[in-house]
N, C-alpha and C positions, 0 to 999 in steps of 0.2 A: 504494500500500500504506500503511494505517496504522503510526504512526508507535509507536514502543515503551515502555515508560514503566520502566525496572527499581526496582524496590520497597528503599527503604534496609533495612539490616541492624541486627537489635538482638542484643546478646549471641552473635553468630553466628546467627542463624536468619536467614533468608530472609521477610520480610515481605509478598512479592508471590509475583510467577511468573518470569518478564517475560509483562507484562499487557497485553493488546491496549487501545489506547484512539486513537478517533478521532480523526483530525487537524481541529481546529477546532470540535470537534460541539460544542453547547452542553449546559448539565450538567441534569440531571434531580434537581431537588433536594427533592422529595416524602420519600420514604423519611429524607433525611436529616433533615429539619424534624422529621419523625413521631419519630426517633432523639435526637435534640436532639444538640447540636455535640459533647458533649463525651464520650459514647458513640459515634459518628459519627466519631471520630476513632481510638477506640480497635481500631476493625474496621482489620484487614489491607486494604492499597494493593488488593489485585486485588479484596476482599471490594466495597468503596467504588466501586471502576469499574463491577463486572458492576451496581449497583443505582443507577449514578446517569447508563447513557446514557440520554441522551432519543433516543425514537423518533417516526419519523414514520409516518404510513399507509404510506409504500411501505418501513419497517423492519421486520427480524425479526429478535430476538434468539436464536438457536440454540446450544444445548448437547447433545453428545452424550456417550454413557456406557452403565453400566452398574449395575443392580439386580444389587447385592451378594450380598443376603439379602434376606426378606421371612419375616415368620412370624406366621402370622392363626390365634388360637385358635378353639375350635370357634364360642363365640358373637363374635366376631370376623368368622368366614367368613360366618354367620347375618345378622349385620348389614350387611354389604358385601353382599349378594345382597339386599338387602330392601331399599338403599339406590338398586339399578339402576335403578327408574323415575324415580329423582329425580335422575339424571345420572351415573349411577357412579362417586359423589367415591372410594370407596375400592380396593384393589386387592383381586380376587375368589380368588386362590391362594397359597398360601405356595410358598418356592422357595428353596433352598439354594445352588441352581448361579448364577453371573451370567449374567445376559440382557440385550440389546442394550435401548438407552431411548433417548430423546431430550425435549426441554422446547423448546418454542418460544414467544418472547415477541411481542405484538406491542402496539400500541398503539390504543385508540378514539378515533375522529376527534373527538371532545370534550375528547381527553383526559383524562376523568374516570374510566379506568379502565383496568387493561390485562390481556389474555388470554392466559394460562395454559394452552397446549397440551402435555399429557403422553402418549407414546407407549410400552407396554412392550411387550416381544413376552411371548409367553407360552409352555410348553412345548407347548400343543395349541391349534389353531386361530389366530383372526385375533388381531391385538395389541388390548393392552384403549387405550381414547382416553381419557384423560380432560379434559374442557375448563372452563376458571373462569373468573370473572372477579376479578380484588381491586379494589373501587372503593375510593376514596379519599376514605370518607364516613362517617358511623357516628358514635358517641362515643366511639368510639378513635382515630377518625380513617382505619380500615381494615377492607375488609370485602369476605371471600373470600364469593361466589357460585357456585354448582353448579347448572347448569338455569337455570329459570326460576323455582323454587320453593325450594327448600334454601339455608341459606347460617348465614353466622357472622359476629360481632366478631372483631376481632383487635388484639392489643395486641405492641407490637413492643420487644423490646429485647436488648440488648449480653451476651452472658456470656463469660467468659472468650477475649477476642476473636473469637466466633462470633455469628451474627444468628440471632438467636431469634422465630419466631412462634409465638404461644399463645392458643389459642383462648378468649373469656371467655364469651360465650350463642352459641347458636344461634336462627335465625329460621327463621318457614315467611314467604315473598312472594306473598301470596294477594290478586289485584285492587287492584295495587299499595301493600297496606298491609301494614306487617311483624307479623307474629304472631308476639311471644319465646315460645320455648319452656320449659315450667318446668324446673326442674333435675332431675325426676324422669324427664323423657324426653330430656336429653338422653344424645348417644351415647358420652357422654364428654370427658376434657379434652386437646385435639390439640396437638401439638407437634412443630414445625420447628427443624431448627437447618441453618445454613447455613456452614459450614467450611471456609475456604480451607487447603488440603495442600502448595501449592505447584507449581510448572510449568505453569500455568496448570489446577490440577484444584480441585475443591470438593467434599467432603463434602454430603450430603446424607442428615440423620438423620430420620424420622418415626416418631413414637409417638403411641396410643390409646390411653387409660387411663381407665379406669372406676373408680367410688371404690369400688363394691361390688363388680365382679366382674374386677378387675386390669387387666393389658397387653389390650390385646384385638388392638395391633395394634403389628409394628414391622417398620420398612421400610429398608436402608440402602441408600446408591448413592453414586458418583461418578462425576463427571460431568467432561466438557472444555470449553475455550474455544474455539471454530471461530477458527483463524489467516484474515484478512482477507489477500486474491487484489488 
């Protein structure tokens, strides 16, 4: 069994969980470099562990949880269903009730990248999948992919001890060469925030924001740390 790591205390708050971390595992230090040390430091113990194991081909990062909310306005739901052949980066229903999710990570044996497996259920029929990749390339230095064709920049940082992605262009990946898309088609500006709650859970905020025509999309959930057997 992995070995336990409890997270020091500031002012009374609990700054970790107690936070699963591998015994001996070597550290995965991408995200932090992209962070720079001194924001990287400022993220919660357990925030720092889930984003810096390093995995191997036979690794799987697994989080289980639950879709809090979701609430997709009308040209929101338009977009997410027009988005479907291009990988169904978005979620196609809004939903008040929580419903069961899961996130599985894993690793490309180049390690130039790693895969983003998102599972919700849904209240009618099969669960929606959604699959990405974030390579570790771009001139951000990060860059989520959807399909084989869709995809984005991404620039990463620190707020108020939460991990922030945010979307800067979007790309089409057409015969291996990137086509930016101009600012008039994109789908808007995407935002992640990453929230540790504590006991090993994490917040998990997403928004869609259009400059012309608002929220188009907001998503909330939290999620668990699988205890190591």
């Amino acid at each position: 069994m992995g070995s336990i790591a409890i997270a020091p205390v500031l002012n009374g708050e609990i700054l970790g969980s107690p936070v699963r971390k591998r015994r001996g595992a070597p550290e995965d230090a991408r995200y932090r470099t992209l962070l720079g040390e001194h924001a990287w430091q400022r993220l919660p113990l357990a925030t720092r562990n889930r984003f810096s194991h390093a995995l191997t081909r036979r690794d799987a990062e697994v989080y289980r949880g639950t879709i809090e909310e979701t609430q997709l306005s009308g040209l929101g739901k338009v977009l997410a269903l027009c988005l479907l052949p291009f990988g169904q980066p978005l979620p196609v229903e809004s939903c008040k009730d929580a419903i069961s999710a899961m996130v599985c990570i894993t690793e490309c044996s180049n390690r130039s990248a790693q895969v983003w497996t998102r599972s919700y259920c849904r209240e009618n029929g099969f669960p929606q999948v959604i699959a990405s990749q974030k390579r570790f390339a771009g001139p951000t230095g990060l860059e989520e992919q959807v399909g084989h064709f869709f995809g984005m920049t991404l620039r990463v940082s620190e707020e108020n001890r939460a991990l922030v992605f945010q979307s800067c262009d979007y790309f089409l990946n057409v015969f291996g060469m990137k086509l930016r898309l101009p600012r008039w088609m994109s789908p808007g500006a995407l935002r992640v925030e990453h929230r540790d709650i504590g006991n090993g859970a994490f917040e998990f905020i997403l928004r869609l924001h259009h400059r012309y025509f608002g929220e188009l999309l907001f998503q909330r959930a939290v999620f668990h740390d699988m205890k190591e057997g």
